[in-house]
C-alpha positions as CSV (number, residue, x, y, z in Angstrom):
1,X,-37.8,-52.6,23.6
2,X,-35.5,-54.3,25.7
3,X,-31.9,-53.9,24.6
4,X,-29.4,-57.4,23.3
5,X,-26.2,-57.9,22.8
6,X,-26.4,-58.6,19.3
7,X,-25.8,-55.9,17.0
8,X,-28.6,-57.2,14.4
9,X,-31.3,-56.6,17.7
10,X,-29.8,-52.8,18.3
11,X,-30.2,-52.2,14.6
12,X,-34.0,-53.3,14.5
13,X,-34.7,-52.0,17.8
14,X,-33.2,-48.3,16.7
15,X,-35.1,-48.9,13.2
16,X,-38.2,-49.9,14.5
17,X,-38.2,-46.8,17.1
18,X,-37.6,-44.6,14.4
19,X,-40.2,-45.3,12.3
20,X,-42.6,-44.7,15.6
21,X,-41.3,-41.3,16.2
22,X,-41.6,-40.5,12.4
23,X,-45.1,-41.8,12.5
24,X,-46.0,-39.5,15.9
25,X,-44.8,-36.4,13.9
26,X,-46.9,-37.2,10.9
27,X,-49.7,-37.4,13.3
28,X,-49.0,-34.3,15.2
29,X,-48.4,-32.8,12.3
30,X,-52.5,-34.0,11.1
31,X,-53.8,-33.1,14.3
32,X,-52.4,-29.5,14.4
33,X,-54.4,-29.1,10.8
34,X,-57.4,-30.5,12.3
35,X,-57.7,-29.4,15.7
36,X,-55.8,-27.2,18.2
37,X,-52.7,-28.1,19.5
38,X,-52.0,-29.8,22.6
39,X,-50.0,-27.5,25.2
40,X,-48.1,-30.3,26.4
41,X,-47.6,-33.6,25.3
42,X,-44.7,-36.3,26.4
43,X,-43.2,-39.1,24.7
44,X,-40.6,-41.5,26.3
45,X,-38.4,-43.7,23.8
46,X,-36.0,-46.4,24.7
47,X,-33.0,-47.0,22.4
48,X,-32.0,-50.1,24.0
49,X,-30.3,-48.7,27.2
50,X,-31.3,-45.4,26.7
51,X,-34.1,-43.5,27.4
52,X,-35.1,-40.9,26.4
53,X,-38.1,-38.5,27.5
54,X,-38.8,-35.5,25.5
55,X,-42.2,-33.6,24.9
56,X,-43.3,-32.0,21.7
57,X,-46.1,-28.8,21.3
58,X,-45.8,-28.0,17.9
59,X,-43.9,-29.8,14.1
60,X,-41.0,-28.1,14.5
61,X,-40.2,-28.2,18.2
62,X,-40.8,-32.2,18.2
63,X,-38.6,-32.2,15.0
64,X,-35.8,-30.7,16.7
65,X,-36.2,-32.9,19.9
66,X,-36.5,-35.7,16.9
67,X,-33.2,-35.0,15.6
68,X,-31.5,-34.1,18.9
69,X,-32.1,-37.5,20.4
70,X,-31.6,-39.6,17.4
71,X,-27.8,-37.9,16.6
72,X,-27.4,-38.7,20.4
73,X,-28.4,-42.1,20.2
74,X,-26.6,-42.6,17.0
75,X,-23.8,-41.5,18.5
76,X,-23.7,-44.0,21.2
77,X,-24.8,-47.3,20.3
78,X,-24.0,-47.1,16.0
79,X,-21.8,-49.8,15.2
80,X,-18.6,-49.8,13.6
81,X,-20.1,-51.5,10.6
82,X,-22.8,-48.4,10.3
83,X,-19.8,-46.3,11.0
84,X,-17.8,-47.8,7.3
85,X,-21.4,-47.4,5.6
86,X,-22.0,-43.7,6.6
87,X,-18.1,-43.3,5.1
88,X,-18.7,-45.4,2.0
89,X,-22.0,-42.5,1.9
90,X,-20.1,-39.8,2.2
91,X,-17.4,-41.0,-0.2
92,X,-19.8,-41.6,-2.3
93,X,-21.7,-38.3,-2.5
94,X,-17.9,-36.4,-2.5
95,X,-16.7,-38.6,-5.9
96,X,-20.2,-37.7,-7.6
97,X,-20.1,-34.0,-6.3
98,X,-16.3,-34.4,-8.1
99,X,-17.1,-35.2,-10.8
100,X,-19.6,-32.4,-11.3
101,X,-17.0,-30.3,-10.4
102,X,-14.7,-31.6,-12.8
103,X,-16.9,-31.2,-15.7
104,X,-17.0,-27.4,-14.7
105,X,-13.5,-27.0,-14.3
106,X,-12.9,-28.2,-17.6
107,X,-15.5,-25.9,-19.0
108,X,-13.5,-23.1,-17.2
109,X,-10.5,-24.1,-19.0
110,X,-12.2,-24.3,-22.7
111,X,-14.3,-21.0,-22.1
112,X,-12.1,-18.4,-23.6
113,X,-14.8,-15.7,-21.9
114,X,-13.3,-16.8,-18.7
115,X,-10.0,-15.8,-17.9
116,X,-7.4,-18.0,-16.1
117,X,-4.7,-15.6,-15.2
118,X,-1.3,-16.9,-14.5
119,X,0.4,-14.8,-11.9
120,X,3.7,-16.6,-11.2
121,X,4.4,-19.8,-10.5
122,X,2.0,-20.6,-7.5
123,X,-0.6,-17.9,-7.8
124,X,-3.9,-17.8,-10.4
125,X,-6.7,-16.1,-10.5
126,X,-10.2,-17.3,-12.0
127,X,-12.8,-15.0,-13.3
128,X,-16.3,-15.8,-11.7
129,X,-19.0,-17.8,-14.3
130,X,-21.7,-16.0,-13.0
131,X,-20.6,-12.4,-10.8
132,X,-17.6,-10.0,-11.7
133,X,-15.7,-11.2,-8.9
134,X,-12.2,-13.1,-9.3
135,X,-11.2,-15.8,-7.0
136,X,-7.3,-16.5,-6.0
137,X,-6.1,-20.0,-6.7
138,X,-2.9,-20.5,-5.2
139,X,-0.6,-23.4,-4.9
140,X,0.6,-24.6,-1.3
141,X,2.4,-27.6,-0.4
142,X,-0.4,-29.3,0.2
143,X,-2.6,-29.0,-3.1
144,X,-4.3,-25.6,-4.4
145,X,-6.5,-23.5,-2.3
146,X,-9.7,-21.4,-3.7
147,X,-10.6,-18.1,-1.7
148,X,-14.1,-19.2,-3.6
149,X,-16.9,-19.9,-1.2
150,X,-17.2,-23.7,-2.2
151,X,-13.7,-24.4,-1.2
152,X,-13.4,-21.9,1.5
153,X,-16.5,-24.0,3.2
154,X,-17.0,-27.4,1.7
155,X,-13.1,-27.7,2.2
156,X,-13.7,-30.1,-1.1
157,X,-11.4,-29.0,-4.9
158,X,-14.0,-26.6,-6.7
159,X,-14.5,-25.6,-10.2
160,X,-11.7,-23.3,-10.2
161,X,-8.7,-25.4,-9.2
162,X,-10.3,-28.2,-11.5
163,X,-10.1,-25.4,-14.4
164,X,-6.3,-24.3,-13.3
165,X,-5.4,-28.0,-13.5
166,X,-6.9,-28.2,-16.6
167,X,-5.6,-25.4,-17.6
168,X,-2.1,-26.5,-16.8
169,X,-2.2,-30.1,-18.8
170,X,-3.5,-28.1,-21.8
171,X,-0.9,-25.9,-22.1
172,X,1.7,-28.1,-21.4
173,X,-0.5,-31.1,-24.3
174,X,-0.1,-27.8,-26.7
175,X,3.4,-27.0,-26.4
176,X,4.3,-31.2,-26.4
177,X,2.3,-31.2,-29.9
178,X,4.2,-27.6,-31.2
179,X,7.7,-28.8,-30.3
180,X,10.4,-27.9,-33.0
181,X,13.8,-30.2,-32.5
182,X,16.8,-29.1,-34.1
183,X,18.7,-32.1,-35.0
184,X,22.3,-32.7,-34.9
185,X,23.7,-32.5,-38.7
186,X,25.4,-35.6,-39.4
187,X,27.1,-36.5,-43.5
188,X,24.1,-38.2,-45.6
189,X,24.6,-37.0,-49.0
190,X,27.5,-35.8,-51.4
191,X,28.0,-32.1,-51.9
192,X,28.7,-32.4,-55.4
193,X,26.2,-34.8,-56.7
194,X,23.4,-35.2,-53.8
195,X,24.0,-38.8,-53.7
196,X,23.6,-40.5,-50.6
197,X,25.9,-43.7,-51.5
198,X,29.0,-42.4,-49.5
199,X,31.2,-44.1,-47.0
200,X,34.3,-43.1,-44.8
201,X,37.6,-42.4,-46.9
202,X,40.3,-41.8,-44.0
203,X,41.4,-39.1,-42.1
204,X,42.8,-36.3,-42.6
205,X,45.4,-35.1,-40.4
206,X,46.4,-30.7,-39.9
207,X,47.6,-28.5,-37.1
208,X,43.9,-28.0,-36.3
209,X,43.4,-31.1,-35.8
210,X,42.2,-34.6,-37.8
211,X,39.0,-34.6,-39.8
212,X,37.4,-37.2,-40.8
213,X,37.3,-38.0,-45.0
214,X,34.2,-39.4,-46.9
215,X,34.0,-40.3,-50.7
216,X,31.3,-41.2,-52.8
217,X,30.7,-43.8,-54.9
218,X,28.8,-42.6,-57.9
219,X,31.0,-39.6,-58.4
220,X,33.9,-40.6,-56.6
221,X,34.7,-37.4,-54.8
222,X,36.1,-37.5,-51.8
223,X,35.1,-34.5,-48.9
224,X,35.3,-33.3,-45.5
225,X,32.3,-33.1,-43.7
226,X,32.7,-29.3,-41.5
227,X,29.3,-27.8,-41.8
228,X,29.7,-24.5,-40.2
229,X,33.4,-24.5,-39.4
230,X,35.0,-24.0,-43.0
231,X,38.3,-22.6,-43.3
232,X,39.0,-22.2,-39.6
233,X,42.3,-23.6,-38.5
234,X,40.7,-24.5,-35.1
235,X,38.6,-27.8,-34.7
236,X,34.6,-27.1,-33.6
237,X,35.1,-28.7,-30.5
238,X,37.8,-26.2,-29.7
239,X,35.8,-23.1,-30.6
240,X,32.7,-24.0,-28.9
241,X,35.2,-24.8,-25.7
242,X,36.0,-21.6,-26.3
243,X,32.2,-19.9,-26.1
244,X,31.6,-22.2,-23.2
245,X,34.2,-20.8,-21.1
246,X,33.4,-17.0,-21.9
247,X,29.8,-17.1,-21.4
248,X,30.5,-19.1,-18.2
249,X,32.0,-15.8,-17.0
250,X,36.0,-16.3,-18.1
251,X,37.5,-13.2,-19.4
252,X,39.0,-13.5,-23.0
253,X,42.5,-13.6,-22.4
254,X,41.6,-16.6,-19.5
255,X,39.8,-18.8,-22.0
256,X,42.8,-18.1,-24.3
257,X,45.3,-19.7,-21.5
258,X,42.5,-22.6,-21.3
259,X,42.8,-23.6,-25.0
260,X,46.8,-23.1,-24.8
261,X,46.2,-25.8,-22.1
262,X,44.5,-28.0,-24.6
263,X,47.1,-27.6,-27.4
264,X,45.5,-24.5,-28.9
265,X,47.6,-21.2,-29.3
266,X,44.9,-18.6,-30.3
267,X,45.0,-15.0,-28.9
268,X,42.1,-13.4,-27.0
269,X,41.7,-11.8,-30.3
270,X,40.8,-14.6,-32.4
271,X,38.6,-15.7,-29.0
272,X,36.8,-12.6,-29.6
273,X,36.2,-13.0,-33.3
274,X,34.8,-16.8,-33.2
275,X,32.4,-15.4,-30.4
276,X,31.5,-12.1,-32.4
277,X,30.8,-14.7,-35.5
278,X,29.1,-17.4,-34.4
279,X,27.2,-15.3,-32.3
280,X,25.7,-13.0,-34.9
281,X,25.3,-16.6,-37.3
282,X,23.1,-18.4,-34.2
283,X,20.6,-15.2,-33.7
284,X,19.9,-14.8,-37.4
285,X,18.8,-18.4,-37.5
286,X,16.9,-18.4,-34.0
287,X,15.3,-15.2,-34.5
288,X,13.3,-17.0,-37.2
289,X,11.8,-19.4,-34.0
290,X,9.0,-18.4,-32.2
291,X,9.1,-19.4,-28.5
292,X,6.3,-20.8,-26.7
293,X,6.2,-18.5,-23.8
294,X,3.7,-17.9,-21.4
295,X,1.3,-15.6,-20.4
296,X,2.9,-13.5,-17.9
297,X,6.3,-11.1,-18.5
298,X,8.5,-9.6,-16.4
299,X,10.6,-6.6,-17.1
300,X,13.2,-4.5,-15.2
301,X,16.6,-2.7,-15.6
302,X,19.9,-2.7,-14.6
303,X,23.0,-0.1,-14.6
304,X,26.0,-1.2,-16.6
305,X,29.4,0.7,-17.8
306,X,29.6,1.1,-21.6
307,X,32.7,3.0,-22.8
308,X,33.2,4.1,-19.3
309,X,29.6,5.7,-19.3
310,X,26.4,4.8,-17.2
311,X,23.8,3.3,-19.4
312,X,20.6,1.1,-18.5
313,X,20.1,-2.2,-19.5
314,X,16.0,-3.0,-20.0
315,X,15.2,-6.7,-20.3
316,X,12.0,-8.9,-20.6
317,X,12.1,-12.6,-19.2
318,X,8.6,-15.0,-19.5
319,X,7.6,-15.4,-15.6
320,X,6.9,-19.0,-16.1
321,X,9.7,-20.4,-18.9
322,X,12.6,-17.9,-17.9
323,X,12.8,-17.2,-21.0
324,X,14.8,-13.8,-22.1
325,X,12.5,-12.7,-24.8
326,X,14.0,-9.0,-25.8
327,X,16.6,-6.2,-24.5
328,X,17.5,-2.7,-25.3
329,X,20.1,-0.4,-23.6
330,X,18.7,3.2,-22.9
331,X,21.0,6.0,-21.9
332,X,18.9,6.9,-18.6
333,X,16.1,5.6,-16.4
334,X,13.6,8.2,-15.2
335,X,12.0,9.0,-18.9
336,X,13.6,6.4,-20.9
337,X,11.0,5.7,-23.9
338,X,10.1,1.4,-23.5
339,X,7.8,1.2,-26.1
340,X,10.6,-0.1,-28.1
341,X,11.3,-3.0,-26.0
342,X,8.1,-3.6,-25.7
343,X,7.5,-3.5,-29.7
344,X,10.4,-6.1,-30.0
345,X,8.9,-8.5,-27.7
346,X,5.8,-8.8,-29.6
347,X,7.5,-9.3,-32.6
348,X,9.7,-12.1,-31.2
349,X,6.7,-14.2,-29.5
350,X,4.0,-12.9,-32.3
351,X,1.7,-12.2,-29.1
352,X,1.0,-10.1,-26.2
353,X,1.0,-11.4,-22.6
354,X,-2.1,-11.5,-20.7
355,X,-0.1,-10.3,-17.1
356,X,3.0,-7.5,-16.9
357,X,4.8,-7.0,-14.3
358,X,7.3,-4.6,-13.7
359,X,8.4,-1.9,-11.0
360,X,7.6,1.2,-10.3
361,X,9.0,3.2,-12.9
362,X,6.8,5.1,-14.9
363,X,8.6,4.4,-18.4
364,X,7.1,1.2,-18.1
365,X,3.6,1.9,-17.8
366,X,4.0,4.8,-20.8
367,X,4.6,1.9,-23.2
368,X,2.0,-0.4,-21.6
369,X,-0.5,2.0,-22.6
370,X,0.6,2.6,-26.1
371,X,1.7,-1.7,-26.8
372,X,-0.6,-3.4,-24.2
373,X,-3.5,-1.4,-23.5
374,X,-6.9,-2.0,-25.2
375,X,-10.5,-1.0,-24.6
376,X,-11.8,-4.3,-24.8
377,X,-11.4,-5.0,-21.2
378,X,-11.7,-8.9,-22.1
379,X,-8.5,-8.7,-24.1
380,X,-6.6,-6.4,-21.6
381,X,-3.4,-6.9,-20.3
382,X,-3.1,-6.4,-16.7
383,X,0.1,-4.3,-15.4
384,X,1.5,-5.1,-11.9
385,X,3.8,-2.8,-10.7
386,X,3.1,-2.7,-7.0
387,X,5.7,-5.3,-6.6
388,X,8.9,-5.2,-4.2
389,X,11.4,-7.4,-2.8
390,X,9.2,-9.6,-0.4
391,X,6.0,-10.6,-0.3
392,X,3.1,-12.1,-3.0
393,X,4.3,-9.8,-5.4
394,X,8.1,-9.7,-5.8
395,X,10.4,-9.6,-9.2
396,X,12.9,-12.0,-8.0
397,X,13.1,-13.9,-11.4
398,X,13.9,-10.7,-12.9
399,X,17.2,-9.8,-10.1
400,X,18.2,-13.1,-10.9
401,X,18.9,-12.4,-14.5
402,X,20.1,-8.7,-13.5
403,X,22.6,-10.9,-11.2
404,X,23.7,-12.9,-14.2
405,X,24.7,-9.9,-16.3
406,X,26.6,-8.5,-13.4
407,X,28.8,-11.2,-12.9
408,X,29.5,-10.6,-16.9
409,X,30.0,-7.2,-16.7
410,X,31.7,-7.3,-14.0
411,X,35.2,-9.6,-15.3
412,X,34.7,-7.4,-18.4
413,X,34.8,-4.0,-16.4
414,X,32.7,-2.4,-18.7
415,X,31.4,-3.4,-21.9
416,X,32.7,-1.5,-24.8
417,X,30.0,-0.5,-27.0
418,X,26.0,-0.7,-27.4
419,X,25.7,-3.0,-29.6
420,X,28.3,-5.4,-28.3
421,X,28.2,-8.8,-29.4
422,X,28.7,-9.9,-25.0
423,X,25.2,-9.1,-24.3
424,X,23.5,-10.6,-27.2
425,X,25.6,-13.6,-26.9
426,X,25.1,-14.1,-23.5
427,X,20.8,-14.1,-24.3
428,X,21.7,-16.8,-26.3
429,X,23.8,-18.5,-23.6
430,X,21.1,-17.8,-21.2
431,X,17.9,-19.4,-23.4
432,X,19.3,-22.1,-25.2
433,X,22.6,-23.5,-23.6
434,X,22.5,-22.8,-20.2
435,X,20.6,-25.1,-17.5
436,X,18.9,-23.8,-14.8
437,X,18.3,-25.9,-11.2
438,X,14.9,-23.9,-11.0
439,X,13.6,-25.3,-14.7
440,X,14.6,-29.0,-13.6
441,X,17.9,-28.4,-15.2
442,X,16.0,-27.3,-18.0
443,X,17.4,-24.4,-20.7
444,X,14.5,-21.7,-21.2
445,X,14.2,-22.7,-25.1
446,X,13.2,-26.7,-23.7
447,X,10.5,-24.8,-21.6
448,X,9.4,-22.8,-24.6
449,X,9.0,-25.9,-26.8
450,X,12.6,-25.9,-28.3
451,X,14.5,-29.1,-28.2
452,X,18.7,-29.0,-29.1
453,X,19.7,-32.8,-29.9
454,X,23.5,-33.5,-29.5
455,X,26.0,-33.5,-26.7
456,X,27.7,-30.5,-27.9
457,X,24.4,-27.6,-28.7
458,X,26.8,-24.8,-29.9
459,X,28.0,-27.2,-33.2
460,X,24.5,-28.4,-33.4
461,X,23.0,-24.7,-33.5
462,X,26.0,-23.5,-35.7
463,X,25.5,-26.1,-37.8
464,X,21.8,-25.5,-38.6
465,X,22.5,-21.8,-39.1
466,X,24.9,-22.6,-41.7
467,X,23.3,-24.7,-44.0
């Protein structure tokens, strides 16, 4: 077929010579099932300029020299419009392949027999449908990557990262439909009689400060509304300035100078008793909150002075949240019994987390296999403690926190007693007022599920543990 410039004439002419060569292999093909074979047989084909000679013996030998010198010729004298088609194809097939995927993925994520395990932030691994073998899912910056065979060839998203992803939205759709806000408490009703018909009534003016006066209309009482703050000679917004600049790592008799600053003459005394108060007021009504927290928990130690001795602060922060679920202060390291922080972290979440990760020390894994351990292997929780200070497997979340209660400890020299009200209050700090850059300038508690409203959260929190 001689060869035109028109791209229509290639088309046909490439069609058309096709269809022969098909036809000559369906004929070898009924000739080597009917007679012998011919040792040597030729065939020249013209695809408009170029020719092409090849010789075929047997099927599969004339296949191959079939496919060789079609891809050849394709590759030459295709157009660009059969160039877009075989693109639109291949799209085509990719989206349907997808979606099949997809589907998978999402049964992945609603199969509770197949576990999605949450290692930190940008590592996951997914238990294989059919084998016993676990595939890594980890997050680049580029998308997620599958050591799965699928992936690792195809190059397309499998079933596994579809199931993380899903994975992902659900957890985040759960903890959106579980939030609990604590709302700002603002004056609706009368103290005396419950009646909500009451308007402003003045101010009244003290040393603390001015309050605002409302009376009511059916009884016609008049009150101050101070939820939380009763018979304090320092306004809330003074006290809570006070907490701020403590937690923030000011020493007592610093955030007593501040407040001077501000008009407030309070000793470092009566700084320490408004924490000590408040303090002790917020946990009683948070401890009744259960966080949201994830399915991976960290835990490590750190040394600290208490009444000038060496004691061992053990803490355990969510991986994923930051939050700081529980902490306990042992007297040594090596043979220090953790079951008990352990114990309290259940009780706090009301659950168990499916990855632990910790250090080497052996107190840890003592109390994993009295708290964590089961025989169902399916309900397992799997303890990591091969970590160290670089690499896939590191506890940097947890040295951050460590690095936080240093700098406390540290303008404190020393913190007086066990039981001091510094390290409680500074949990509190950490989980519910403090921001982190990590989190989106997030608090832990907003990660969790846990929602403060109002500009000031101390008087908000102080005033919903008081009512």
């Amino acid at each position: 077929m001689a060869h035109r410039s028109n791209n229509s004439t290639c088309k046909l002419s490439a069609h058309l010579t096709l269809w022969g060569l098909i036809t000559n292999l369906l004929r070898s093909i009924t000739d080597s099932n009917s007679s012998p074979s011919c040792q040597c047989n030729s065939s020249i084909c013209s695809f408009g300029k170029v020719t092409i000679n090849f010789e075929y013996s047997t099927s599969p030998t004339f296949l191959l020299n079939l496919f060789c010198s079609f891809n050849y010729c394709c590759f030459i004298l295709l157009s660009n419009k059969l160039r877009c088609l075989k693109v639109y194809i291949v799209r085509c097939l990719i989206e349907y392949m997808n979606c099949d995927r997809m589907d998978a993925g999402r049964k992945i994520a609603e199969n509770p027999n197949v576990q999605i395990l949450r290692l930190d932030d940008h590592h996951y691994t997914v238990k294989s449908q059919t084998t016993n073998r676990k595939y890594d899912v980890i997050a680049t910056e580029s998308g997620f990557i599958c050591t799965c065979p699928d992936h690792t060839f195809r190059k397309i998203c499998c079933k596994h990262i579809h199931g993380v992803e899903f994975s992902i939205k659900f957890r985040a759709k759960v903890r959106e439909k579980n939030k609990v806000i604590i709302e700002q408490i603002t004056p609706s009703n009368c103290p005396k009689c419950s009646s909500d018909s009451i308007v402003k009534h003045g101010i009244r003016k003290n040393k603390s400060g001015n309050l605002q006066r409302y009376s009511c209309k059916d009884c016609n009482k008049w009150f101050v509304f101070n939820l939380g703050f009763e018979h304090m000679k320092t306004n809330p917004k003074g006290i809570t300035t006070a907490m701020q600049l403590y937690f923030s790592g000011e020493s007592l008799r610093n955030v007593a100078k501040s407040l001077k600053l501000l008009g407030m003459d309070v000793s470092h005394q009566t700084v320490y008793n408004w924490i000590e108060k408040y303090t002790k007021l917020m946990n009683q009504y948070l401890d009744k909150i259960v966080p949201q927290v994830g399915d991976a928990w960290r835990a490590d130690e750190i040394y600290v002075k208490i009444h000038g001795e060496l004691k061992y602060v053990f803490a355990m922060m969510d991986d994923e949240t930051r939050f700081w679920i529980a902490q306990e202060v042992g007297d040594r390291k090596e043979g220090h019994n953790a079951r008990g922080l352990l114990q309290k972290s259940k009780q706090v979440t009301q659950t168990k987390p499916k990855v632990f990760i910790t250090d080497g020390l052996g107190s840890y894994h003592e109390a994993y296999k009295k708290e964590f351990w089961t025989l169902k292997r399916r309900h397992r929780t799997l303890h990591i403690r091969h970590i160290h200070l670089q690499g896939d497997m590191n506890n940097n979340k947890m040295e951050r926190l460590n690095g936080e209660i240093r700098d406390r400890e540290k303008v404190m020299r020393g913190i007086k007693k066990k039981d001091s009200v510094t390290l409680t209050g500074y949990q509190l700090f950490h989980n519910y007022i403090r921001p982190h850059s990590a989190l989106g300038n997030m608090t832990p508690s907003e990660k969790c599920g846990m929602e403060i409203k109002g500009d000031n959260k101390w008087i908000t929190l102080i005033q919903n543990a008081s009512k």
